[in-house]
C-alpha positions as YAML, in Angstrom:
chain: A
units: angstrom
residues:
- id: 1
  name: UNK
  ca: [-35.45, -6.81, 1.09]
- id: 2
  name: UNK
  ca: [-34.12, -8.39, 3.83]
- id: 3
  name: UNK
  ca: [-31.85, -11.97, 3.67]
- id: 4
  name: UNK
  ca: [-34.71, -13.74, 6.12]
- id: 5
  name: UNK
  ca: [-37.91, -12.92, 4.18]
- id: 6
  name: UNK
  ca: [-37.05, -16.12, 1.90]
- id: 7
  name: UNK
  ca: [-38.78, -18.46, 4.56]
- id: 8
  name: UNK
  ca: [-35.12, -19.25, 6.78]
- id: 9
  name: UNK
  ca: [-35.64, -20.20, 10.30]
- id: 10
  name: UNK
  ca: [-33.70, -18.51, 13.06]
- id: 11
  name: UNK
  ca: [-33.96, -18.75, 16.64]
- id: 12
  name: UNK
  ca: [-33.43, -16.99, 20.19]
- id: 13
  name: UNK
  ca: [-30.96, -18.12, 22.33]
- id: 14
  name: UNK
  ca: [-29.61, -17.13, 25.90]
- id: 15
  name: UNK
  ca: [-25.62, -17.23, 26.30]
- id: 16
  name: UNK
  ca: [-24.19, -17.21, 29.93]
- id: 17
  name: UNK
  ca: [-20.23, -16.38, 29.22]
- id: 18
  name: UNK
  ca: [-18.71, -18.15, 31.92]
- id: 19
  name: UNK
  ca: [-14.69, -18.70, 31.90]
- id: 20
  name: UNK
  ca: [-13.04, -21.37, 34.18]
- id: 21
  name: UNK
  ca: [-9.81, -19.64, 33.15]
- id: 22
  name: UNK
  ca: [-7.75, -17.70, 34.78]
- id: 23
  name: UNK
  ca: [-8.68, -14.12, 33.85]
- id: 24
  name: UNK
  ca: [-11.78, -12.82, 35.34]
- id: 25
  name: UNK
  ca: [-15.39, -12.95, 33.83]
- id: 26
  name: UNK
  ca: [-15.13, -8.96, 33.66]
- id: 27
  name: UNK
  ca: [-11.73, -9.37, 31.47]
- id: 28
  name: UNK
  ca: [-13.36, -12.21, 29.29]
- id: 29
  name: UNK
  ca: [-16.43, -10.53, 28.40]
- id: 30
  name: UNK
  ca: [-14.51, -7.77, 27.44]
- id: 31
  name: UNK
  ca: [-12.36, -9.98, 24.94]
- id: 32
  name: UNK
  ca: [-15.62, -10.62, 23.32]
- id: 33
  name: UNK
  ca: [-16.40, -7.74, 22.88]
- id: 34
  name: UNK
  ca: [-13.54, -6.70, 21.21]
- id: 35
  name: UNK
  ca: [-12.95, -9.63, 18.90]
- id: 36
  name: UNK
  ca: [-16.57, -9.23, 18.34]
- id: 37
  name: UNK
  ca: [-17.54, -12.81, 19.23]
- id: 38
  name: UNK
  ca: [-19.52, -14.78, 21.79]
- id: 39
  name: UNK
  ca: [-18.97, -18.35, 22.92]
- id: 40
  name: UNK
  ca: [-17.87, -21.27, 25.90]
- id: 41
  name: UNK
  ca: [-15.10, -22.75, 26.85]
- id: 42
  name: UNK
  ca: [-13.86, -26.15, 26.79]
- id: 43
  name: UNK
  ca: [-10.12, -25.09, 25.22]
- id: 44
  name: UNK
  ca: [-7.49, -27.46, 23.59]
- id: 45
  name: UNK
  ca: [-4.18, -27.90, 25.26]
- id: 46
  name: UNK
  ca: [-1.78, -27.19, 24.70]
- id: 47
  name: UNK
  ca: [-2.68, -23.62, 22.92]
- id: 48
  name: UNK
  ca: [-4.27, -23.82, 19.28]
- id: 49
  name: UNK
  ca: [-5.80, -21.18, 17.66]
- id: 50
  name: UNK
  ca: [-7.99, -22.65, 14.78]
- id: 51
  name: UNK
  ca: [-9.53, -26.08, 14.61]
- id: 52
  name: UNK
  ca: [-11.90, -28.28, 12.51]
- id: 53
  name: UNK
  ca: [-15.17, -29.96, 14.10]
- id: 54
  name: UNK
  ca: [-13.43, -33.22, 13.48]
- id: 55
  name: UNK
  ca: [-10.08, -32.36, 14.92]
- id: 56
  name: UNK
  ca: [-11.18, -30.62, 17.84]
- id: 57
  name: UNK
  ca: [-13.90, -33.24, 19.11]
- id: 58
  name: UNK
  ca: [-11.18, -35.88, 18.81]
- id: 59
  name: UNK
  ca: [-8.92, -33.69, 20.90]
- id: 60
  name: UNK
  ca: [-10.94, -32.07, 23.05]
- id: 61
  name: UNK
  ca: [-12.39, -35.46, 24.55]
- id: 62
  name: UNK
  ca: [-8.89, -35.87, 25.99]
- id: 63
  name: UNK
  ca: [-9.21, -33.14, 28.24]
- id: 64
  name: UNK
  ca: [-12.93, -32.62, 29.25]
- id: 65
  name: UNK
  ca: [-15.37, -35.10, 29.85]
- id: 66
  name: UNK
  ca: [-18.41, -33.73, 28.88]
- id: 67
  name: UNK
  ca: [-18.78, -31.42, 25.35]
- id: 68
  name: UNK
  ca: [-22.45, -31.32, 25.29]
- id: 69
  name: UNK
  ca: [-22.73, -27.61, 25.24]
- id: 70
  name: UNK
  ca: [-20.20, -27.36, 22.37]
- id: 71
  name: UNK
  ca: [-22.18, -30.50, 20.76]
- id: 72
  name: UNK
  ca: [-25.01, -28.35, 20.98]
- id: 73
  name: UNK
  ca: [-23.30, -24.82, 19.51]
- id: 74
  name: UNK
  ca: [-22.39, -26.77, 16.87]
- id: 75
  name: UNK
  ca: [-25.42, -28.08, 16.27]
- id: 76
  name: UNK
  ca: [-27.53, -25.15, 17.00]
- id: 77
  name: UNK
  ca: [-26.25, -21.75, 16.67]
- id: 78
  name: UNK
  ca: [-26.30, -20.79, 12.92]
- id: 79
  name: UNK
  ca: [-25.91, -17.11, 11.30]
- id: 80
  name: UNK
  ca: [-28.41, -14.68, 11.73]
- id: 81
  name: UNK
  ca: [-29.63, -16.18, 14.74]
- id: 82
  name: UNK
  ca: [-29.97, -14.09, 17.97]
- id: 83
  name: UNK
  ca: [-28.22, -14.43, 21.30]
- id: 84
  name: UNK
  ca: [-28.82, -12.76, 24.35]
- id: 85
  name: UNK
  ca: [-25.93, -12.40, 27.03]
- id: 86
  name: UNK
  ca: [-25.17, -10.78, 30.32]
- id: 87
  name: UNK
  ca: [-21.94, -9.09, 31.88]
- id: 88
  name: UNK
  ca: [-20.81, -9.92, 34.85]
- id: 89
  name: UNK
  ca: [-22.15, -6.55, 36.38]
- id: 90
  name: UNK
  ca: [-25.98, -7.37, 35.23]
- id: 91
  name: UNK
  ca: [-25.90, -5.80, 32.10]
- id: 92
  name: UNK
  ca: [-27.47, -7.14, 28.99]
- id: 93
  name: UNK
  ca: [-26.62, -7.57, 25.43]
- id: 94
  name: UNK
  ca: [-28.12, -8.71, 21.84]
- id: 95
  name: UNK
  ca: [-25.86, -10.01, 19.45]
- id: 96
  name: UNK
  ca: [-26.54, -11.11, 15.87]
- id: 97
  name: UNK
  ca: [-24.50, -14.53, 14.95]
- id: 98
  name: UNK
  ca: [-22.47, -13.84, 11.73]
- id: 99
  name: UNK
  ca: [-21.19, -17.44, 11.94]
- id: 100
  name: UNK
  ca: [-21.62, -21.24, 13.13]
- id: 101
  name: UNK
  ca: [-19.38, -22.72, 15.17]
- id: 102
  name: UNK
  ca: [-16.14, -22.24, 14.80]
- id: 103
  name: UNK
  ca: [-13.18, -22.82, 17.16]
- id: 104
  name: UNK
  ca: [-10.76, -20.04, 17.58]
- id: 105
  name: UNK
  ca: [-8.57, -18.61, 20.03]
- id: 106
  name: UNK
  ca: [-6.23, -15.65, 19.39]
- id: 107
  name: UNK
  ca: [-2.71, -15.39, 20.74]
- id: 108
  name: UNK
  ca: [-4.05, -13.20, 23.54]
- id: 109
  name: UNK
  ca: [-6.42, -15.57, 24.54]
- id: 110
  name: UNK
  ca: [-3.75, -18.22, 24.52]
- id: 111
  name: UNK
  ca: [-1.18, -16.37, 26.06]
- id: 112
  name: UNK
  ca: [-3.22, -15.31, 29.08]
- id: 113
  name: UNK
  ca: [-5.38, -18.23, 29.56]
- id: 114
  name: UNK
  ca: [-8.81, -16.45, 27.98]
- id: 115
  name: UNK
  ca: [-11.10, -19.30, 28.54]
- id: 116
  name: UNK
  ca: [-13.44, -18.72, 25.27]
- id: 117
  name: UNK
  ca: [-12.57, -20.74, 22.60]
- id: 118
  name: UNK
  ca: [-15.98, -22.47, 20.68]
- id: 119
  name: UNK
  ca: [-17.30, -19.23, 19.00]
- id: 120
  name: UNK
  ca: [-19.39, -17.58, 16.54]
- id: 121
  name: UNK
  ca: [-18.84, -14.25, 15.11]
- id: 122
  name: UNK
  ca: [-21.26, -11.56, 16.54]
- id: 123
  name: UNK
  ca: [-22.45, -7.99, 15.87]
- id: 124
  name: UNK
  ca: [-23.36, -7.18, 19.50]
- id: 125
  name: UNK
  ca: [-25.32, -4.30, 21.03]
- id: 126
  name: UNK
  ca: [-25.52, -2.95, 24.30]
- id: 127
  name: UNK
  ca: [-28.98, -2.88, 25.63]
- id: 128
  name: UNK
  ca: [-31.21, -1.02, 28.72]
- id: 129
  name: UNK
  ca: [-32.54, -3.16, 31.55]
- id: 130
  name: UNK
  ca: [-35.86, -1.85, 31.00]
- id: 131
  name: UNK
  ca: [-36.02, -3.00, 26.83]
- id: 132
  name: UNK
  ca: [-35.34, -6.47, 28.12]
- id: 133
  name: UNK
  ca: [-37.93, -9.27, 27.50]
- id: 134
  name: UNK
  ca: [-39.42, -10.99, 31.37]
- id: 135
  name: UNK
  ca: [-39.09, -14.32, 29.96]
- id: 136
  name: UNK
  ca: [-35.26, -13.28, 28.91]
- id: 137
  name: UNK
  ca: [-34.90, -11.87, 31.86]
- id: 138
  name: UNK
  ca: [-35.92, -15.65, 33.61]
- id: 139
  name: UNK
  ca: [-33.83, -17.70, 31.28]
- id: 140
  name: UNK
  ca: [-30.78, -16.62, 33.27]
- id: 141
  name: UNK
  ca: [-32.04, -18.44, 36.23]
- id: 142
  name: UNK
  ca: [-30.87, -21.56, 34.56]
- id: 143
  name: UNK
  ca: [-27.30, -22.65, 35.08]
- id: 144
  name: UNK
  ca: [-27.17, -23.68, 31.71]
- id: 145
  name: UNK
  ca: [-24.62, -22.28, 29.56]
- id: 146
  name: UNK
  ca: [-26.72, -22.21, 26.16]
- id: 147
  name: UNK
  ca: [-29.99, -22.79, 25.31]
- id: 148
  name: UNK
  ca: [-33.01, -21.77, 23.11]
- id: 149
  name: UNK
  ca: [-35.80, -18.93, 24.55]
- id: 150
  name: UNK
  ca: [-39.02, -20.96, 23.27]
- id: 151
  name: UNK
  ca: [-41.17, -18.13, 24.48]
- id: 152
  name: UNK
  ca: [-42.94, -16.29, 20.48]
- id: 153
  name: UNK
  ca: [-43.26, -12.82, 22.40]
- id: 154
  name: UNK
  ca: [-39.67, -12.64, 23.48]
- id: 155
  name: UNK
  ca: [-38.46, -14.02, 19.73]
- id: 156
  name: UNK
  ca: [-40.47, -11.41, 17.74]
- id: 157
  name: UNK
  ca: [-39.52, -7.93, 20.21]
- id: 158
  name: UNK
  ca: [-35.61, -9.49, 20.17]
- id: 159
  name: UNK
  ca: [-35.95, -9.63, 15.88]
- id: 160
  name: UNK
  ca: [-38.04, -5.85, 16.27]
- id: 161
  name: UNK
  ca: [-35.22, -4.94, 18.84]
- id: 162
  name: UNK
  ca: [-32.41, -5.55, 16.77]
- id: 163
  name: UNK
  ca: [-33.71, -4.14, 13.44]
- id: 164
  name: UNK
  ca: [-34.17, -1.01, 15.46]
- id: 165
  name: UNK
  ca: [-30.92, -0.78, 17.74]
- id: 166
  name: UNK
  ca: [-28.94, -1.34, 14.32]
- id: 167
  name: UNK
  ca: [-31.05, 0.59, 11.91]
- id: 168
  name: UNK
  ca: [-31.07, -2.43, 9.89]
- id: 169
  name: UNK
  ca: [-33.76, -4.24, 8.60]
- id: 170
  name: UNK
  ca: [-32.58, -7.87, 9.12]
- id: 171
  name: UNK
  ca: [-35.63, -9.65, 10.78]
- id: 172
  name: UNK
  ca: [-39.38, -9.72, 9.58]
- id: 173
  name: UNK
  ca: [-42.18, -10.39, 12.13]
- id: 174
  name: UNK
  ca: [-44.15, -13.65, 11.52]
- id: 175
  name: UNK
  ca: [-47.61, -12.10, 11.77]
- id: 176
  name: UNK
  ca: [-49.32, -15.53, 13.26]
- id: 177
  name: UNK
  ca: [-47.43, -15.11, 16.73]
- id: 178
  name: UNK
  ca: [-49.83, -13.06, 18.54]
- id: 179
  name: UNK
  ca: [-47.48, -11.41, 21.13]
- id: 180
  name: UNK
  ca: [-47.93, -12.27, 25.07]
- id: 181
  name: UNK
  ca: [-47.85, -9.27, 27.40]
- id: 182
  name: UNK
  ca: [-46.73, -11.08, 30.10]
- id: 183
  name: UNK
  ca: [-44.08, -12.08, 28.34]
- id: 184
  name: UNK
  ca: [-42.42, -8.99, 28.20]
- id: 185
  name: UNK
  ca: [-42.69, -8.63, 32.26]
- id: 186
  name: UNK
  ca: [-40.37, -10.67, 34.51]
- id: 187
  name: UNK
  ca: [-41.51, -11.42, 38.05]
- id: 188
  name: UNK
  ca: [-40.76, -8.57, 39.87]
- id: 189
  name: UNK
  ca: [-42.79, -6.50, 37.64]
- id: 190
  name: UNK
  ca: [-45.48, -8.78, 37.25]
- id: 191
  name: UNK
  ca: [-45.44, -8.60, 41.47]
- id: 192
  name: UNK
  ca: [-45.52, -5.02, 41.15]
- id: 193
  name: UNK
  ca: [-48.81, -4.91, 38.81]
- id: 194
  name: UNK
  ca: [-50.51, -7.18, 40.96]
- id: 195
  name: UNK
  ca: [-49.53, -5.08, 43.60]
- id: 196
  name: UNK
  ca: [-51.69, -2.10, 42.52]
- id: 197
  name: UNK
  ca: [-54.30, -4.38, 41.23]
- id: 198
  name: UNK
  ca: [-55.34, -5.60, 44.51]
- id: 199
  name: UNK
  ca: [-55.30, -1.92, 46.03]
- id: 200
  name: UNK
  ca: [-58.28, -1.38, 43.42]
- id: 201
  name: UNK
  ca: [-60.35, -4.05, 44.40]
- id: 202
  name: UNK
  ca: [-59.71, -2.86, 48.19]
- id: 203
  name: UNK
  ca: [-57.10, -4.73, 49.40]
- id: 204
  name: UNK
  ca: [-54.24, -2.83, 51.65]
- id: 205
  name: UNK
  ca: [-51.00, -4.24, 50.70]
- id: 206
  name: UNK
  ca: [-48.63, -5.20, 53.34]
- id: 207
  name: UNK
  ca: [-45.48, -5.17, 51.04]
- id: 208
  name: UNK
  ca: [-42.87, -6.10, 54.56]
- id: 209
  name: UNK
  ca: [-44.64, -8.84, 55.38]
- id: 210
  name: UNK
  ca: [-42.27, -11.57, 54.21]
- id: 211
  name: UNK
  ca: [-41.19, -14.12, 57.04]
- id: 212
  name: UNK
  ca: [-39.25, -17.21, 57.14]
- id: 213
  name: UNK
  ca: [-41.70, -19.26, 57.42]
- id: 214
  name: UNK
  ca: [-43.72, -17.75, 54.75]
- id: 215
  name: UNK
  ca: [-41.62, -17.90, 52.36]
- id: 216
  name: UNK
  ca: [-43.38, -18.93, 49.50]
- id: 217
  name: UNK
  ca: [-45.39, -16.12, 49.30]
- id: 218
  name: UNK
  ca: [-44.25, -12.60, 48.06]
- id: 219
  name: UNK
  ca: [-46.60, -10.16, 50.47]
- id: 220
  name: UNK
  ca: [-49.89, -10.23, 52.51]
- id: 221
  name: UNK
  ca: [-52.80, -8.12, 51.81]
- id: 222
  name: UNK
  ca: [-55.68, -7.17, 53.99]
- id: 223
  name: UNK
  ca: [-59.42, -7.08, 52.93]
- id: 224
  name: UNK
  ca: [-60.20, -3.29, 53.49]
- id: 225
  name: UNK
  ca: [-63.87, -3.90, 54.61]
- id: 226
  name: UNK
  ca: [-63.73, -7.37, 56.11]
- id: 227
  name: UNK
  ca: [-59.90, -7.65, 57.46]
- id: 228
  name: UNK
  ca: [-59.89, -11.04, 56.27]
- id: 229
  name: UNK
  ca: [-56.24, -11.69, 55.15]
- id: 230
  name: UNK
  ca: [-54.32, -13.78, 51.82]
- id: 231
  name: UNK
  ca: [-51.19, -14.12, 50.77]
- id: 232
  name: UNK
  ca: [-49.74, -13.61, 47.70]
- id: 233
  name: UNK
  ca: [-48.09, -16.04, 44.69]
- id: 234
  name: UNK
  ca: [-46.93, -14.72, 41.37]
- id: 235
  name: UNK
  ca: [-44.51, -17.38, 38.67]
- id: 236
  name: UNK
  ca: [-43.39, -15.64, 35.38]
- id: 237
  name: UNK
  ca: [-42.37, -18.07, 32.67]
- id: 238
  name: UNK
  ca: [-43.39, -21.85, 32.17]
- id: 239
  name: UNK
  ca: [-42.90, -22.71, 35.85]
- id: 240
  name: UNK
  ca: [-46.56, -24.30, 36.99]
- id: 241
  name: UNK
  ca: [-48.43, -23.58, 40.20]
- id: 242
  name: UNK
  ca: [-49.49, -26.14, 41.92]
- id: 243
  name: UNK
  ca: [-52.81, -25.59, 42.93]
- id: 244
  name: UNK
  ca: [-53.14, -28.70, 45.47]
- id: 245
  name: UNK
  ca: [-50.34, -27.27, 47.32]
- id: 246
  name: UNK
  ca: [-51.62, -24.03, 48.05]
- id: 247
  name: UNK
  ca: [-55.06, -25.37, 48.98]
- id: 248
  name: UNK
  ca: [-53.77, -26.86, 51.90]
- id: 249
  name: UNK
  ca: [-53.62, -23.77, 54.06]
- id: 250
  name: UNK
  ca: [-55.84, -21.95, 56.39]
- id: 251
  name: UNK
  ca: [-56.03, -18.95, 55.20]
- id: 252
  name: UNK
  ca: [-56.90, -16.92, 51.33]
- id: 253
  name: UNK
  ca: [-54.05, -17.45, 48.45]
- id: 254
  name: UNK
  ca: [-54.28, -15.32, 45.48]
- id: 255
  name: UNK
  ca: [-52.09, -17.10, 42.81]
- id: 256
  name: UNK
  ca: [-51.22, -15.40, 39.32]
- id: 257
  name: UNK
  ca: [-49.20, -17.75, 36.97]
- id: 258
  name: UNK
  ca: [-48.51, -15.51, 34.11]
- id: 259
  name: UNK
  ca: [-48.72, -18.11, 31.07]
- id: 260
  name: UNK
  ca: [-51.76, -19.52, 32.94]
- id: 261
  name: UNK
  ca: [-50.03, -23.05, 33.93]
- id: 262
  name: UNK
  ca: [-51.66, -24.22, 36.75]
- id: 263
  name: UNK
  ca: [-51.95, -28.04, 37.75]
- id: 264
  name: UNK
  ca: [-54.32, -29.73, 40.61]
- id: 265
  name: UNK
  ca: [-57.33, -28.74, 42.09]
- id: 266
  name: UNK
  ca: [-57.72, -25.68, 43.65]
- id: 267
  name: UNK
  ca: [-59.41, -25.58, 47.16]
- id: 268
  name: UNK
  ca: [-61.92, -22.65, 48.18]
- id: 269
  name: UNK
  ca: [-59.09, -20.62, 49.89]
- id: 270
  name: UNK
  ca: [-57.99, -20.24, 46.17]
- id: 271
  name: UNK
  ca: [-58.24, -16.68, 44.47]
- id: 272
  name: UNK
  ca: [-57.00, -17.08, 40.65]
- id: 273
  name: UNK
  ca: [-56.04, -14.03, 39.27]
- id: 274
  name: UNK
  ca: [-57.57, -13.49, 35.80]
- id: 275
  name: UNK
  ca: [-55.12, -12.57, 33.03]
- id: 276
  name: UNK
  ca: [-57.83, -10.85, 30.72]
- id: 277
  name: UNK
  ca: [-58.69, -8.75, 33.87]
- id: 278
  name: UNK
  ca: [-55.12, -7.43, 34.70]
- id: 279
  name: UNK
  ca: [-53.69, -7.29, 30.97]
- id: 280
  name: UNK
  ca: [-57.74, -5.03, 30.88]
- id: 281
  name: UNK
  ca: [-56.49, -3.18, 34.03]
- id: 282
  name: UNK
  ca: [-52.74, -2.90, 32.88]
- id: 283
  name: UNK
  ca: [-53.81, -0.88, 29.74]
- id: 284
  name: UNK
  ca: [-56.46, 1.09, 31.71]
- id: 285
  name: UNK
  ca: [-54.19, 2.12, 34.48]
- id: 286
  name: UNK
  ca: [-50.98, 2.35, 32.44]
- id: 287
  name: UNK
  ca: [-51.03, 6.51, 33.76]
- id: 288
  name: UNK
  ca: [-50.09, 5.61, 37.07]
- id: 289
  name: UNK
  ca: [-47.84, 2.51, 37.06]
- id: 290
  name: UNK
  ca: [-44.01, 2.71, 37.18]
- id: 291
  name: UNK
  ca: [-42.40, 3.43, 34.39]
- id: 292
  name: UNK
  ca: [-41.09, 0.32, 33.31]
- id: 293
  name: UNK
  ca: [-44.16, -1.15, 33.52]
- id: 294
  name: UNK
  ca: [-45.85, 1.47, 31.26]
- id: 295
  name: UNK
  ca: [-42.51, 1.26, 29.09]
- id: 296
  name: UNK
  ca: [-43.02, -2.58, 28.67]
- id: 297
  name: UNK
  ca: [-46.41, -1.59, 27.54]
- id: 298
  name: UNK
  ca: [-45.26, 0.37, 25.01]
- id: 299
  name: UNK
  ca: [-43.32, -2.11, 23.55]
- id: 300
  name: UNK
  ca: [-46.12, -4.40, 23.83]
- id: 301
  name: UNK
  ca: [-47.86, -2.13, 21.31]
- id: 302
  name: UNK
  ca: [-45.13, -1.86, 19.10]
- id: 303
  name: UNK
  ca: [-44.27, -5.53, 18.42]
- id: 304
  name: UNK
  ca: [-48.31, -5.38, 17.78]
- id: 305
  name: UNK
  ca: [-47.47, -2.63, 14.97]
- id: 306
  name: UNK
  ca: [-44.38, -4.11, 14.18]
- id: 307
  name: UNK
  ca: [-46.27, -7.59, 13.07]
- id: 308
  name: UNK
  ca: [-48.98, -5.54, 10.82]
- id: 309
  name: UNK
  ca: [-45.93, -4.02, 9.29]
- id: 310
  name: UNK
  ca: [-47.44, -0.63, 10.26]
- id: 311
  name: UNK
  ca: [-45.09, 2.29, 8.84]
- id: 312
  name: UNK
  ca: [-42.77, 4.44, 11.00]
- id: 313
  name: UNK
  ca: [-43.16, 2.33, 14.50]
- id: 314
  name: UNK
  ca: [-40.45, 3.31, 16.75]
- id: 315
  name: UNK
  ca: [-39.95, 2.44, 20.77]
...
């Protein structure tokens, strides 16, 4: 039986490791990874290796004026919850806390300036580009060092994900969180699908269109039978469209906002793309679209499985 089926809460979060040390982001992920740990800055001087909550927020507000993130680690980040992370050469990772805060710094990290020293303990795994979540994907847009992936799609496949990356049964699915599709895309690949959508309903895509003055738009397509040209905008995530905005130029605008967040009143140069009819087309088509796309599908299907506790699932 696993340790979470007795009703504990965990969450998702997103963890950007980024030193203000002297030692490069390269060489401080890599210390993470081999004291198996993840975590920020925000040191005591002069070195110290261990430290109590207390202690270290009396000290530590000496040197830096602002310990909100470590406030919020603190706070936050408890065992068994899930972090994902990114190397400095775009490569991602899913780690399983096996502590709370703690601060700790080890004599190597001291002697050569590491700049990691609020922690947890993590069992961290090495993960394709492809078997990451969109909306993951998107939180590392933000310039936030730490926060909490609120999206239920990208929270059940990262509890499937680990269970089956460590061939350990850790996480159960809550079967009330009916999983997203979109969810699982980021932008680019939602572009992508939209992309061949519109060549079905006759619509030549003219992918080099991009300008600088049209750059809000991602490509132009052209009506095969009447010429007549739009231009295309696609937002992943919980980033609205703005509806009013778009309706104040000349020519067609298909718009596709993948949790359906739309605000204003759309004018009759508007095209809304329908989510039932692409996630319809997505599954009918899934033959002939790119394999990450049909991949992401996949996965789709299994966190479906996963949630009905269906037997033998596997990616």
């Amino acid at each position: 039986m696993s340790r979470l089926e007795k009703n504990k809460v965990m969450n998702v979060y997103k963890l950007h490791v980024k030193p203000e040390g002297s030692v490069s982001r390269e060489d401080t992920f890599n210390y993470c990874l081999r004291n198996k740990v993840l975590g920020v800055g925000w040191k005591l001087y002069p070195g110290q290796q261990e430290a109590t909550w207390e202690e270290y927020i009396e000290r530590a507000s000496q040197y830096h004026r602002n310990l909100s993130v470590c406030q919020y680690m603190k706070k936050q980040l408890q065992p068994d919850d899930l972090i994902w992370t990114r190397d400095p050469a775009g490569r991602y990772y899913l780690a399983r806390a096996l502590s709370g805060w703690k601060y700790w710094m080890t004599q190597e990290a001291i002697a050569k300036d590491v700049d990691i020293a609020n922690v947890v303990d993590a069992e961290i795994i090495q993960l394709e580009l492809d078997e990451v979540p969109g909306s993951v994907v998107a939180a590392f847009r933000s310039r936030r060092s730490l926060h909490k992936i609120n999206d239920a799609t990208a929270q059940e496949f990262s509890k499937f994900l680990w269970n089956h990356k460590s061939g350990k049964s850790v996480y159960v699915p809550q079967r009330e969180r009916s999983p997203d599709i979109f969810s699982l895309l980021d932008s680019e690949e939602i572009e992508d699908l939209i992309f061949i959508f519109l060549q079905t309903k006759g619509w030549f895509v003219i992918p080099n269109a991009r300008k600088a003055d049209t750059m809000s738009f991602e490509y132009f397509v052209i009506d095969s039978e009447t010429k007549e040209r739009a231009w295309i905008q696609v937002k992943s995530g919980n980033t609205p469209l703005d509806l009013e905005k778009y309706s104040e130029f000349k020519f067609g605008v298909f718009l596709f906002q993948a949790k359906g967040v739309y605000k204003g009143a759309a004018g009759s140069n508007i095209k809304l793309i329908d989510r039932d009819e692409l996630e319809r087309f997505y599954r009918e088509y899934r033959d002939v679209l790119p394999r990450a796309l049909d991949l992401k599908l996949k996965m789709f299907s299994v966190i479906d499985q996963w949630q009905k506790r269906a037997p033998g699932v596997e990616v």
